[in-house]
C-alpha angles and dihedrals in degrees: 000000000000115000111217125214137186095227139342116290091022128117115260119269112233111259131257128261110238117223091258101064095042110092128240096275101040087054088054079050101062098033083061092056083048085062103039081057094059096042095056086050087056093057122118095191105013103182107167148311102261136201143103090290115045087273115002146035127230124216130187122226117295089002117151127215120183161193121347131142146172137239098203105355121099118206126202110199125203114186108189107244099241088062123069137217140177111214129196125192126182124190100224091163112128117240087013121143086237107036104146098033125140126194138189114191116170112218124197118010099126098324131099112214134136111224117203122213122198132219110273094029111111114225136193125161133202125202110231094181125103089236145048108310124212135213122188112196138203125191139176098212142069120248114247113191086193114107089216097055101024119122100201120104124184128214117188112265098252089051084121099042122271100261088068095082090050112113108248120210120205 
């Protein structure tokens, strides 16, 4: 084996897993860096990853979160495959093809997607898993804590009835 090192002198660096020693769920995991990469390159006004971390936010088991929506912001939500959320949108804009509209989409749980959520579509997530469960989030806006300027509007948790944060089997 060849031992790798940064510079010489230096100590060696430990050495790289190859695909084919990482599990299932590390490989989605990286492939999803690999995504979130791209997406940022795509972007034509990348401002920052938000949460209430730098980059992600943390929710215990069964926790809610809704709902919460933009007037001009766009999010793009990563949730790590070996998490899973339950999130629910609802297209609350006014004259749009899809106003009323209420929608469940399960993140996480073994896949590896980005969901994008546009301005005027409220948004709330649970987290279904028995952990911890992770959001990283991408946004297109900066962040104004003034009332007059702000973009975030809020909606009560059960806007969308109660049952729609019951986990559903089939």
């Amino acid at each position: 084996m060849t031992t790798v090192t940064d510079s010489p002198g230096n100590s060696a660096i430990a050495p790289l897993q190859t695909v084919a020693q990482l599990t299932h769920l590390q490989r989605l995991e990286a492939e999803s860096i690999h995504i979130m990469r791209e997406v940022v390159a795509e972007c034509e006004r990348p401002v920052m990853l938000y949460s209430i971390g730098k980059d992600s936010s943390v929710m215990l088991h069964l926790a809610i979160k809704a709902f919460h929506l933009h007037k001009r912001q766009t999010d793009v939500w990563y949730v790590p495959p070996s998490d899973k959320l339950l999130l629910v949108v609802a297209d609350v804009r006014k004259g749009s093809p899809s106003e009323g509209l209420v929608q469940r989409i399960v993140l996480g749980d073994g896949n590896s997607r980005l969901v994008r959520i546009p301005p005027g579509v409220a948004h709330g997530v649970k987290n279904l898993a028995a952990t911890r469960g992770r959001i990283i989030y991408l946004v297109d806006t900066h962040f104004s804590p003034d009332p007059d300027t702000s973009d975030e509007g809020r909606l009560p948790w059960d806007f969308a009835g109660i049952d729609v944060w019951e986990p559903t089997r089939g």
